[in-house]
C-alpha positions in Angstrom: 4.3 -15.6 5.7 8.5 -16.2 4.8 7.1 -16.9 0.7 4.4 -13.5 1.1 7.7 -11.4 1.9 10.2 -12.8 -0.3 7.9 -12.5 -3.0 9.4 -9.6 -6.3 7.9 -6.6 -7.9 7.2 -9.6 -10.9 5.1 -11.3 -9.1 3.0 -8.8 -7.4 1.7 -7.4 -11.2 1.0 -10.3 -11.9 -1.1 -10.9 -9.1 -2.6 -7.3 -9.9 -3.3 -7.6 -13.4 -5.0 -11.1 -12.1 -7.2 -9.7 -9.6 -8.1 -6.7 -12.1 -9.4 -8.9 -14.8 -11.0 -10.9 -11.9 -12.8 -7.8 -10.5 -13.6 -6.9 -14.5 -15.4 -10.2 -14.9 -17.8 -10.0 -11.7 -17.9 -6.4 -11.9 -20.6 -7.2 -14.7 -23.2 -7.8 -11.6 -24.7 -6.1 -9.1 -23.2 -7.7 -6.1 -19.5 -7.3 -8.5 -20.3 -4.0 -8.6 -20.5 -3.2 -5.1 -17.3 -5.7 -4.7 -15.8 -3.6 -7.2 -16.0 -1.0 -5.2 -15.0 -2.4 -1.6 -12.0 -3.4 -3.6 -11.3 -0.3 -5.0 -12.1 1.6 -1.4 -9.4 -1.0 0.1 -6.9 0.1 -2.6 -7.0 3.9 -1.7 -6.7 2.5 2.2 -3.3 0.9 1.4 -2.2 3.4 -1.2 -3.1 6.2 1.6 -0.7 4.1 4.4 1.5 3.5 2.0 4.2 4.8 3.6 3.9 3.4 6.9 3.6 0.2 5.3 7.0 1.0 3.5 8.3 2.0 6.7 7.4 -1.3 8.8 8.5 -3.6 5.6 12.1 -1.7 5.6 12.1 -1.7 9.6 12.8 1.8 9.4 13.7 2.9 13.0 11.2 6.1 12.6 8.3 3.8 11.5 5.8 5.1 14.4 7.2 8.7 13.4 6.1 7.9 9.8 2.9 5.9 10.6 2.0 9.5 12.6 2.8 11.8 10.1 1.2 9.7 7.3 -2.2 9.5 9.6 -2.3 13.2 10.6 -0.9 15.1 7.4 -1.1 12.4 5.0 -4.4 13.8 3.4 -2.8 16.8 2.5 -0.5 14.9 -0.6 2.8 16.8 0.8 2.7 15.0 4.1 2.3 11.5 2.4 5.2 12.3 -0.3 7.2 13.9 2.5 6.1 10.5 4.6 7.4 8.3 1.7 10.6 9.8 1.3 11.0 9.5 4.8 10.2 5.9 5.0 12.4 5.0 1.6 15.7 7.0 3.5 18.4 4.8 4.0 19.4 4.3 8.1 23.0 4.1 9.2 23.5 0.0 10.7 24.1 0.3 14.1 
């Protein structure tokens, strides 16, 4: 879990652009079409929770504050940008 965490930026597009031409090449079937599109419905989860998922990464002391905003008000686009800010603010160090 330590090597999923310290992974970069780098390394997740590459895993994207991976899985993208992955998803391209079965998306030539049926069945890779309807994986195509569970994959692409579990990309608008995570973009959606975005946030809250920035939030518990950065252990953000409002992160249950974030997570409900982002639930409640995140559909409405200026709850989740208001959410992300929230969840990218720097926190004094106690």
């Amino acid at each position: 879990m330590d090597r999923i965490k310290n992974m970069g930026w780098g390394q997740w597009i590459l895993i994207g652009v991976a899985g993208s031409i992955f998803l391209a090449i079965i998306g030539s079937t049926e069945a890779g079409k309807v994986l195509l599109g569970l994959a692409f419905i579990i990309g608008l989860i995570l973009l959606y929770f975005l946030p809250a998922i920035i939030a518990g990464r950065r252990r953000n002391p409002d992160e249950k504050q974030i997570m409900i905003l982002n639930v409640f008000l995140g559909w409405t686009f200026v709850g989740w940008v208001i959410a992300l800010i929230w969840a990218y603010k720097e926190h004094p160090k106690k």
